[in-house]
N, C-alpha and C positions, 0 to 999 in steps of 0.2 A: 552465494546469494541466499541460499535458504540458512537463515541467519541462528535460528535458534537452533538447528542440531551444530551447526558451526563451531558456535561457543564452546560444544561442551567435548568436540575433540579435543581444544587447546589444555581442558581443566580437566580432572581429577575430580568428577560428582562422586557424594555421598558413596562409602563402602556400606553401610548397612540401609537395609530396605526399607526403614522408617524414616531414614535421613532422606533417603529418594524420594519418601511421598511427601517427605515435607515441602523439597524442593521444586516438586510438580507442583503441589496446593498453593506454593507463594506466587506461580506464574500463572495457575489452570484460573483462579478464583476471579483474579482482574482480567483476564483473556474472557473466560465469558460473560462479565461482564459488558468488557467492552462488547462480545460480539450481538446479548442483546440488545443495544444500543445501537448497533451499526443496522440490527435484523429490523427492529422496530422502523431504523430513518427508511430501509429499505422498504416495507410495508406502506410505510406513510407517504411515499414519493408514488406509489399506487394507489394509494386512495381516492387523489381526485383527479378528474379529468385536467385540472390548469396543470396538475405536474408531467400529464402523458404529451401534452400537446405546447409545452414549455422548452425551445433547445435546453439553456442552461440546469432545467430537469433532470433532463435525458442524460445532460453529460453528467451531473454529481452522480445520478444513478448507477452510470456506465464504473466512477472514480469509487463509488461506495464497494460495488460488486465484488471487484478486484480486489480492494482492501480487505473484503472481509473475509473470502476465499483464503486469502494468501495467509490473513492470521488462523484460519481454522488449519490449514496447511502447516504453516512454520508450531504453532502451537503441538499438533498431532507429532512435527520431527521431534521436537524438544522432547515430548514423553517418551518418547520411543527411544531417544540416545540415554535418556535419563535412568532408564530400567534396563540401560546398556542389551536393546534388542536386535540381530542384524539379521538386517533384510536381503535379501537376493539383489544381483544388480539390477535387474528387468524392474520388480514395484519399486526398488529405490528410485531407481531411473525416470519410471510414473511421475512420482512423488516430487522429485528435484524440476523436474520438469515441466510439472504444472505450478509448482512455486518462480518458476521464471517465467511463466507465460503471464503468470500475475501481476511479479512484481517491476513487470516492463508498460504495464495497463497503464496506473498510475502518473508517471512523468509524462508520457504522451497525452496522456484526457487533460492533463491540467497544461499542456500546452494549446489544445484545444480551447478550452475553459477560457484560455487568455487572452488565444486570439478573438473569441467572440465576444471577451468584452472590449475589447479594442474596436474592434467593429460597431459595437452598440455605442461607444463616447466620441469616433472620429467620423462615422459617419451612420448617423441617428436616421437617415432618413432612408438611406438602402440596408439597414437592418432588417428589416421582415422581408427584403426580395434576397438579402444574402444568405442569414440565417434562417433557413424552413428547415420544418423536420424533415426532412427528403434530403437536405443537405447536410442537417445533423447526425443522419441514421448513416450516411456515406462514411463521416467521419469516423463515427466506429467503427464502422467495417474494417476502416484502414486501421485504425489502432487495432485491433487484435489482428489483420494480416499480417502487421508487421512485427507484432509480437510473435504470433506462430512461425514465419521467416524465421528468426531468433532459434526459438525453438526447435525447428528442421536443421536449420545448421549445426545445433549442438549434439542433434541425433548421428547428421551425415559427418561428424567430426569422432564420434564415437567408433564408425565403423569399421574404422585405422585403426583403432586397438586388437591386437591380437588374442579375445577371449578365449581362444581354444587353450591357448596356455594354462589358463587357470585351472586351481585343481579343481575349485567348484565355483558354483554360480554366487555360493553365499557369503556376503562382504566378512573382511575381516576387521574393519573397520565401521564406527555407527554411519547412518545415513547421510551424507551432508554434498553439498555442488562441487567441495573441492575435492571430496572424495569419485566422484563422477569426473573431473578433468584427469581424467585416464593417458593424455600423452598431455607434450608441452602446444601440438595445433589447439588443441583445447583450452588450455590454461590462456596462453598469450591470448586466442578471441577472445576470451571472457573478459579479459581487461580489457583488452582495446573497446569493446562494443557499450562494456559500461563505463568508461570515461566519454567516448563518445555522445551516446546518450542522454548522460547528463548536462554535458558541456553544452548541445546542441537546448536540451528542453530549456535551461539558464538562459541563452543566449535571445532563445523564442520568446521568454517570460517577460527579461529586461528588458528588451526591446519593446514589446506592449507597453510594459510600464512608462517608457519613457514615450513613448507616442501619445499617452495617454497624460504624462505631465504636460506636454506641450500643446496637447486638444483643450486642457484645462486653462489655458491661458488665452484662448483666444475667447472673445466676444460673443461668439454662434454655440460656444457650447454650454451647454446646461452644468454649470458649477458643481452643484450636490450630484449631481450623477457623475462626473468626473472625480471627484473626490472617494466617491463608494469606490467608483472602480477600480482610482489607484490602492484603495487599503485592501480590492480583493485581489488584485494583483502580488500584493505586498505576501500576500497571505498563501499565495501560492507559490511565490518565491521561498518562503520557511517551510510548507508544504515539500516541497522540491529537496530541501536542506534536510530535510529529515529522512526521506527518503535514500538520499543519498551517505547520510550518517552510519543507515540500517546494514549498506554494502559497506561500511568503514569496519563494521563493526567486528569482527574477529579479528582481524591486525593487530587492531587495538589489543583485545586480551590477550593475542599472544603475546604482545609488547609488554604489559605488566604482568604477566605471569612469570616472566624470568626477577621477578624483583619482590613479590608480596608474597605472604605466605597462603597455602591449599585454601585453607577454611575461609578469608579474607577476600580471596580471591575466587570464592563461589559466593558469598554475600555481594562483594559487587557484580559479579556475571549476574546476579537476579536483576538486580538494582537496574542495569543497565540496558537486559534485556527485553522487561516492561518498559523504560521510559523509548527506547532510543526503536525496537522492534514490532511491540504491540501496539504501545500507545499512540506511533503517528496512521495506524491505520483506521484508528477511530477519529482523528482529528476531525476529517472533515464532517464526519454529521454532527460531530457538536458545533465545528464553526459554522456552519451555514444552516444547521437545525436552530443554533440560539440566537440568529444574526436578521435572519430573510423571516420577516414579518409574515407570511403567508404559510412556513411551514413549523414555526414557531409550537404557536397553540395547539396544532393538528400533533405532532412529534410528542408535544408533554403529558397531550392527552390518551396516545397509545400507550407511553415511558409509566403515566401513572396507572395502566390498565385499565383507563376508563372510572376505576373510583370517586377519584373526587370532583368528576363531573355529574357522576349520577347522584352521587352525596347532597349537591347540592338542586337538584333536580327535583330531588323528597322532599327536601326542607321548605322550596316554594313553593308559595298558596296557588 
């Protein structure tokens, strides 16, 4: 699951130190990008009170959080395997561990996310008695319970392993989750629970979607709000897809590294690990920072530092 030290078990990174930093600097530069982008959407969902006292606020906020933890996370493994540094199993353990409490946050808020717009297009009028923030704030609660559940189990699955074996505490390998599935109880939960998960957040998604094709068709409901709803449903559906591409993603490389050549086959691990690992954690503040008219202006105007509002501010009489 912690995707970007993953990668770099399956390859052969850079033998000399300047190749290493080059290949940090081609993943570190868009990583913080992205992540001041994710920091500002987060800032700006605090700025005004419609976004503290809005559910569908609270949940992007909740869906931003996660995301952008998980890339400060998976970004921090990647350097760390990249400069080939090993850690003790205890902070690997930390580390791996808090990248699964993350990136289980995700698919469940955006099944959250879905059923409340499901709710707001099939039934528009028990909206504000169903979704209150008192209901909304439950919901996360439940999402990170059950992401921590998750997490406890991979602890109490750990504890079958027989550590006193080891000669020492210090991995012999870099950091990464499958380096942590220490026996096969391990390994096999770990697939069972993310095909499950996935399978289950899809099943919650589609279903909205389609309750919500069929609210669109009747007479009592508001067209253009059905319509939004299905494209934001759409969007968490690919949301969902991308997420789920992120866990694809080592298989993958190991599957073309028995066929491309070392250097070929760290050009695309970059390629792949910005587009498929990084970049959908930012997805959502660009989609619903460039989308929802209300946090639009507020977002461009943190994004630009405030300049070219004050710029223009000088210039009027």
């Amino acid at each position: 699951m912690s995707n970007a030290s993953q990668s770099l078990t399956t390859t052969t990174v850079g033998r000399g130190l300047l190749e290493r930093v080059m290949f940090c600097t081609l993943t570190t530069v868009p990583c913080c990008v992205f992540l001041f982008i994710n920091v500002t959407m987060l800032f700006t969902l605090r700025s005004k009170s419609v976004f503290c006292e809005t559910s569908r606020y609270i949940l992007l906020y909740n869906l931003l959080f996660g995301d952008t933890v998980q890339m400060a996370v998976s970004q921090l493994l990647y350097i760390i395997a990249a400069f080939r540094l090993r850690l003790t199993y205890p902070v690997c353990g930390v580390l791996v561990m808090l990248t699964s409490l993350t990136i289980e946050i995700s698919p469940l808020t955006l099944v959250v996310m879905s059923l409340e717009r499901y709710v707001a297009v099939c039934y528009p009028l028990r909206h504000t008695i169903i979704i209150t923030i008192r209901n909304t704030g439950l919901a996360i609660v439940v999402v990170w319970t059950l992401s921590s559940l998750n997490v406890l189990t991979r602890v109490l699955l750990l504890l079958d392993f027989p550590f006193e074996d080891l000669e020492s505490e210090q991995m012999k390998d870099f950091c990464a989750m499958e380096n942590m599935l220490l026996g096969p109880m391990s390994e096999h939960y770990d697939k069972a629970h993310t095909y499950s998960l996935f399978i289950s957040a899809s099943v919650a998604i589609t279903s909205s979607y389609i309750g919500v094709i069929v609210a669109a068709r009747s007479a009592s409901t508001n067209e253009a709000s059905a319509n939004k709803a299905r494209n934001t449903l759409l969007l968490h559906l690919v949301q969902l897809g991308l997420s789920l591409s992120s866990t694809l993603h080592n298989p993958f490389l190991k599957a073309i590294a028995k066929v491309l050549d070392r250097i070929v086959l760290v050009r695309i691990q970059i390629v792949i690990y910005v587009c498929v690992v990084i970049f959908p954690r930012c997805l959502s503040a660009l989609i619903y920072g460039l989308r929802d008219q209300t946090i639009r202006s507020i977002l461009i105007y943190h994004l630009c530092c405030r300049m070219k509002l004050k710029a223009k501010a000088e210039v009027a009489p």
